[in-house]
C-alpha positions in Angstrom: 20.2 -10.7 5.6 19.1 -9.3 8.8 21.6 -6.7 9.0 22.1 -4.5 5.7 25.3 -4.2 4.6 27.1 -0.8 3.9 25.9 3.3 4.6 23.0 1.7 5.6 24.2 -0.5 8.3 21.5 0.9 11.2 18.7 -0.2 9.4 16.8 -3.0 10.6 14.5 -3.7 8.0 16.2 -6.2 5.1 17.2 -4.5 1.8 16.9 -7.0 -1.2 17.6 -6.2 -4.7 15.1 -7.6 -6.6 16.6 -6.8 -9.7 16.5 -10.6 -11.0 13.0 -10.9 -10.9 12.6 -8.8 -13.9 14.2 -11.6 -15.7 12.0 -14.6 -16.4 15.3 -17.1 -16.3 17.3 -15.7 -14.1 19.9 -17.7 -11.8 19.0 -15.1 -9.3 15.7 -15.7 -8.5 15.8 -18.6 -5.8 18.1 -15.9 -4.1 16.2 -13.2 -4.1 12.9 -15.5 -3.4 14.6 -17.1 -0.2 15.5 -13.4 1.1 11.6 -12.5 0.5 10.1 -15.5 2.6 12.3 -14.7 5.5 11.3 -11.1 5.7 8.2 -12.2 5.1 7.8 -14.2 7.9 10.2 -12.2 9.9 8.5 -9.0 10.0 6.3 -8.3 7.2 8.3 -5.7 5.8 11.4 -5.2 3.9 12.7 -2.5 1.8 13.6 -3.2 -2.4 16.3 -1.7 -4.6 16.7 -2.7 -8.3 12.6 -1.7 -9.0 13.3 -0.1 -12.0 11.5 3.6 -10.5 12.9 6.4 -12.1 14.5 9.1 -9.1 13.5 11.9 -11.6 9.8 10.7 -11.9 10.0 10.7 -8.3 11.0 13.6 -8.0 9.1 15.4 -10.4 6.0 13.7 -8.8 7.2 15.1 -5.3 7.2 18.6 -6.2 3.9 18.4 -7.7 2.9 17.3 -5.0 4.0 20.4 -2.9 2.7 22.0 -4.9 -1.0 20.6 -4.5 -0.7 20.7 -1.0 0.5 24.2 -0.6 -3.0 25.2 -2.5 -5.7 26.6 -0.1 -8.2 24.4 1.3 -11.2 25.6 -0.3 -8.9 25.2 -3.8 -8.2 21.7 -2.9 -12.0 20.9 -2.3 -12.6 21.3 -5.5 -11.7 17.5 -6.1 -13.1 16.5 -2.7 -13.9 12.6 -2.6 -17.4 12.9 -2.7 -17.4 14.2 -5.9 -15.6 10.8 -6.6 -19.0 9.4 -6.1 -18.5 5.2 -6.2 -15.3 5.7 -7.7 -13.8 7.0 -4.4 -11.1 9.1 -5.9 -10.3 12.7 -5.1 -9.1 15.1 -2.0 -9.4 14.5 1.4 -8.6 17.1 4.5 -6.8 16.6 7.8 -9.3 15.0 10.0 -11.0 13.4 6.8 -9.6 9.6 8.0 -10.0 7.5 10.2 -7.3 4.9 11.7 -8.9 2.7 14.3 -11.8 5.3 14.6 -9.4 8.2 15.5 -9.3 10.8 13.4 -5.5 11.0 11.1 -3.1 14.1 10.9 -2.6 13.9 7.6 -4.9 14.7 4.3 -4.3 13.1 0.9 -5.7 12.4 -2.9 -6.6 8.9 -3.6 -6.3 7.2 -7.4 -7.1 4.3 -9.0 -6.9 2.7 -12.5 -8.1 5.3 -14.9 -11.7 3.9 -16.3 -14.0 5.5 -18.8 -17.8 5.7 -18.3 -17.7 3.4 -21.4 -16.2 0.8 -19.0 -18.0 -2.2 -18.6 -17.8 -2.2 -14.5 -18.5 1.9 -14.5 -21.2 1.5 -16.7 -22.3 -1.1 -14.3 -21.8 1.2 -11.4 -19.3 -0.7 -9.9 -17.9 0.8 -6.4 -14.4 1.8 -6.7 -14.3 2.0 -10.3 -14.4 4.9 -12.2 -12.5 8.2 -13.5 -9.7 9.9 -11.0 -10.2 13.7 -10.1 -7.2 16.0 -10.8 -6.7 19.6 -9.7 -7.0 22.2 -12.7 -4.4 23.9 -10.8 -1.2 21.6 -10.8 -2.2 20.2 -14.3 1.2 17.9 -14.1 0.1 15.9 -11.8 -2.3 13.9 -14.2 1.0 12.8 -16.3 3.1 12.3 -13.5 0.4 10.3 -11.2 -0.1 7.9 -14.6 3.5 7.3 -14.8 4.4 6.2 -11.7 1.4 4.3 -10.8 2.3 2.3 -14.4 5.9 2.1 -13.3 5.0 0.7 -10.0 2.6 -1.9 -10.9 5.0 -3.1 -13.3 7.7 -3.7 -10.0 4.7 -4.8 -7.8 3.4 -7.8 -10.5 7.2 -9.0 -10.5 7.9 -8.9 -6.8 4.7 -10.9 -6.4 6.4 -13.5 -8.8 9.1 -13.4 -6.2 6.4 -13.8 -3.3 5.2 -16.8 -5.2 8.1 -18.3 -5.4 9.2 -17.7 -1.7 5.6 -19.9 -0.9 7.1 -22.9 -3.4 4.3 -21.6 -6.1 4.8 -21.2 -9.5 5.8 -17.7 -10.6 2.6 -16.7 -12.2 0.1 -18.3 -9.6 -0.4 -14.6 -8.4 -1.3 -13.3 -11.8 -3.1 -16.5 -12.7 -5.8 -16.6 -10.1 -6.1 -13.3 -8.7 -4.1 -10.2 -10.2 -4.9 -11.0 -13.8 -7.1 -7.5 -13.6 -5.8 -6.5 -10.1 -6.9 -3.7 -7.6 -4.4 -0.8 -8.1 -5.0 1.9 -5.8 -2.5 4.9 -5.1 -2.3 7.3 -2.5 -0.5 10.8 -2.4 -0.7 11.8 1.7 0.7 15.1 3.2 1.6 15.0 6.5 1.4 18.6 7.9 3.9 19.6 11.0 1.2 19.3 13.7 -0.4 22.5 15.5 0.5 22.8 18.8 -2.4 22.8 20.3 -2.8 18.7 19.1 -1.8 16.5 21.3 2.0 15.0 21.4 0.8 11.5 21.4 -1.8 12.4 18.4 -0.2 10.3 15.3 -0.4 11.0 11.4 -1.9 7.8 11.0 -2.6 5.4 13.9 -1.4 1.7 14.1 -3.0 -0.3 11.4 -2.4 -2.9 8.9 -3.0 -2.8 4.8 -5.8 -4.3 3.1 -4.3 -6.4 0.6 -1.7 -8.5 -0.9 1.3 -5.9 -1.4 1.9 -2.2 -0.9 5.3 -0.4 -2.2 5.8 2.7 -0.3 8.3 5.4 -1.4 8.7 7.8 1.4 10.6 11.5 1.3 13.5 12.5 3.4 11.5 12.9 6.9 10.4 9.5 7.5 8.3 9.0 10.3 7.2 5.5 9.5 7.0 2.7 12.2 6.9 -1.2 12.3 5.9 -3.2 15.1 8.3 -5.9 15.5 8.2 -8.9 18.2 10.8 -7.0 19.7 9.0 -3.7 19.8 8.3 -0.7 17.5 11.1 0.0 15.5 11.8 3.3 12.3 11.3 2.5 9.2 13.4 5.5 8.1 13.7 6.6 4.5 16.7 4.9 2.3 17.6 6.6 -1.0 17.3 4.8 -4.0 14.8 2.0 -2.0 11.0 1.5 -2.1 9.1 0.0 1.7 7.3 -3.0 1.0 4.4 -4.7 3.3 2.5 -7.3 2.9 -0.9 -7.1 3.7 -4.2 -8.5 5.7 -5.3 -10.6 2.6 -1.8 -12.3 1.7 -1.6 -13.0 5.5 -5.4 -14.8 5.2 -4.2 -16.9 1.8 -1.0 -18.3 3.9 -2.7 -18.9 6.8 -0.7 -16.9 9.1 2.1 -18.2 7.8 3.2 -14.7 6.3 2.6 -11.7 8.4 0.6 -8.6 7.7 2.5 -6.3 10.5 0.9 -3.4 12.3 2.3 0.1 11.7 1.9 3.8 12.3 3.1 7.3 11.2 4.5 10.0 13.5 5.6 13.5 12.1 8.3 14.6 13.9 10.9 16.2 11.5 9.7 20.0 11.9 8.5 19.5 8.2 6.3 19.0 5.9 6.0 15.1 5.3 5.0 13.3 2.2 4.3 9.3 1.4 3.2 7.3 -1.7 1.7 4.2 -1.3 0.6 2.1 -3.9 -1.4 -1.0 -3.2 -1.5 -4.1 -5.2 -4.3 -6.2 -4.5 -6.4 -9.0 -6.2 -9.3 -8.4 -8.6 -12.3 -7.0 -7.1 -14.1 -10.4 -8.4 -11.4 -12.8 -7.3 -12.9 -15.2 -5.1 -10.6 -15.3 -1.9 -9.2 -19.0 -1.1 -6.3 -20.3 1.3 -3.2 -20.9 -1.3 -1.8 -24.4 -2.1 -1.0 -26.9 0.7 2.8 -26.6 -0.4 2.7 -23.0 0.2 2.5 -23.6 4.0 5.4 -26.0 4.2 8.6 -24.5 6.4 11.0 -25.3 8.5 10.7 -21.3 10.2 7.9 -22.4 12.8 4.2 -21.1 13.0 3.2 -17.3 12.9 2.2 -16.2 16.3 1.1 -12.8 15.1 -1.6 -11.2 17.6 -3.4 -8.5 15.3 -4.3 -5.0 17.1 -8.0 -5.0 15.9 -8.6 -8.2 17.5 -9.7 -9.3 14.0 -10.2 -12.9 12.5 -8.9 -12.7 8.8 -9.3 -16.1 8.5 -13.0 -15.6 8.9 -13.9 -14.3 5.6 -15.4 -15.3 2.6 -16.3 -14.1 -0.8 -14.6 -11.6 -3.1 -12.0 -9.3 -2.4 -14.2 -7.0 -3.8 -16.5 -7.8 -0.8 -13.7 -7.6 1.4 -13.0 -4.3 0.6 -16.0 -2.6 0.7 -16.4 -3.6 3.9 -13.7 -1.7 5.2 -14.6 1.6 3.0 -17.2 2.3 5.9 -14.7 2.3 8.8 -12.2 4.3 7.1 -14.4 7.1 5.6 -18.2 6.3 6.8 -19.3 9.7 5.5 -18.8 8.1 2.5 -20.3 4.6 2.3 -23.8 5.1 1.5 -22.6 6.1 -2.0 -19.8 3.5 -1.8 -21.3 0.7 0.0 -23.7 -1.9 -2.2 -22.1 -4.5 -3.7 -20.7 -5.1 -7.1 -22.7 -7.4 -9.3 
C-alpha cells in the first residue's frame, strides 16, 4: 500500500483503483475502502486509477486551455470575476490570489454548476450561485468544461461512498445528509514560467489546505505539486492515467481530526508552461455542518496529531457550509467580497 507497485515504484503517494466502487455490490469494495482510510489518515492524499475520465476529454480540455491562456490579457478580461458578480465565476490574472495573504504566480477561470436566473437560489441572489463566464474566443471550452466537471462529479460522489465506507458509515451517508445538492466548483489554473525578476522562493500557490470534503486534481506533465508529510515535504508528481485526491478542512472537522486535511503548495519549476484542474466536491451550501457518527471515529491507527499551518481551529465552527465558505471568499479574493459576502437566506 505504501509503496506503488510497478513504473511507478518512486512514488510515495498510494495509487488505489477505485474501480469497484462504481459497482453497488461489489466484492471489492471493503478492499478499496480499507486502502482509502489508511491514506486517509496517513497523509491526506492519494492518487486514483479506474475513475472512469476519458484521456481524450482530457486532453481536448488541455489544449483549450492553452489556448485561453495564450489569449492577451486585456482578451482574457473580458470574463474577469467581477463580472461574475455573486456567482464568483470568471478570469482571474497572476497576482489576482491570494494564499496566506501572499499574492499567487498563477492566474485561472473559476466554474461552478451551471444555474439559470430562473433558479430558485439565483433568483434569490444567492452567493456563489449563478451562470459561468466563457470566453467568445475559445468557444470549446463551454462543451468541454461541462463534460468533465459532469464526468468528475460522477467519480467524486462514488469515491465518497468509498470514504464512507472507510469511516464504518453506510455508503450513501455522504449523499444522504450533505451532497444530496452538493458544492461543485472547478478550477482551470495556468501556471506561467516565472519572470526572473520574482523571487526564487516566490511559489505558484503558497502552502494551504482545501476547503471542503474532496478535491480530484488532474495535473499535466510538469507537476510541481507538493504534500507535506510528517516526514517532510514530499512531490506529488503527475502519473498518467491517475487523478490526485485530497481531502479537505471540512471532512477533517466531521472526523474530528481523525482524517487529515494536509497542507500543500505549488512550485513551477519545469521551464514550462504549467496547467492544473481541480475540482472540489463539497456539501450543500445549506448543509448544516455536524461531527459524523460516533462509529466513524473508531480505529485502531492512533489519534491525528496534525498541527495546521494557519494556526486555525476547524473544530470551532458552526452553521452551514455555506457560511463556512463565504467566510473564506474574503481572504482569498477581498476585492471581491463586498459583492460576495452577505449571507444566503
Amino acid at each position: 500500500m505504501k509503496e506503488p507497485a510497478g513504473e511507478f515504484g518512486s512514488v510515495k503517494l498510494p495509487i488505489i483503483d477505485m474501480t469497484p466502487l462504481f459497482a453497488e455490490r461489489s466484492d471489492g469494495r471493503a478492499e478499496v475502502a480499507a486502502k482509502i482510510q489508511i491514506a486517509c489518515r496517513e497523509s491526506g492524499f492519494f492518487y486514483i486509477t479506474g475513475h472512469g475520465i476519458s484521456p481524450q476529454l482530457l486532453a481536448d480540455l488541455e489544449r483549450a486551455s492553452h489556448t485561453f491562456f495564450a489569449l492577451p490579457l486585456e482578451r482574457k478580461m473580458a470574463i474577469a470575476m467581477a463580472k461574475g458578480g455573486r456567482a464568483w465565476r470568471g478570469f482571474f490574472p497572476v497576482g489576482g490570489e491570494l494564499t496566506s495573504g501572499e499574492p499567487d504566480i498563477k492566474e485561472g477561470l473559476y466554474f461552478g454548476s451551471e444555474l439559470a436566473v430562473t433558479h430558485p437560489r439565483v433568483r434569490a441572489g444567492w452567493p456563489l450561485h449563478g451562470a459561468n463566464l466563457w470566453p467568445a474566443e475559445v468557444p470549446e471550452l463551454q462543451g468541454l468544461v461541462t463534460d468533465y466537471m459532469a464526468a468528475v462529479t460522477r467519480t467524486a460522489a462514488a469515491l465518497l461512498e468509498g470514504i464512507a465506507l472507510s469511516l464504518n458509515l453506510e455508503a450513501d451517508y455522504f449523499s444522504s445528509h450533505y451532497t444530496a445538492d452538493p458544492t461543485v466548483l472547478f478550477r482551470i489554473f495556468h501556471y506561467p514560467v516565472p519572470e526572473e525578476s520574482i523571487a526564487a522562493s516566490a511559489w505558484g500557490v503558497g502552502e494551504h489546505t482545501d476547503y471542503g470534503l474532496l478535491t480530484l486534481l488532474a495535473q499535466d506533465r510538469h507537476g510541481g505539486l507538493q504534500i507535506k508529510t510528517p516526514r517532510g515535504w514530499i512531490d506529488a508528481p503527475p502519473v498518467p492515467g491517475t487523478l490526485v485526491c485530497n481531502i479537505g478542512d471540512m471532512l477533517d472537522r466531521l472526523t474530528g481530526g481523525w482524517f487529515r486535511s494536509t497542507p500543500h503548495r505549488v512550485r513551477n519549476v519545469s521551464g514550462q508552461d504549467r496547467l492544473s484542474f481541480p475540482l472540489f466536491f463539497d456539501p450543500d451550501f445549506t448543509a448544516e455542518m455536524r461531527a459524523l457518527p460516533e462509529q466513524a471515529a473508531k480505529s485502531d491507527v492512533g489519534e491525528s496529531s496534525n498541527v495546521r499551518c494557519d494556526g486555525a481551529d476547524l473544530h470551532a465552527f458552526e452553521g452551514t457550509y455555506g457560511d463556512y465558505l463565504l467566510g473564506k471568499v474574503s481572504k482569498v479574493f477581498p476585492e471581491l467580497s463586498s459583492g460576495v459576502l452577505p449571507k444566503a437566506k
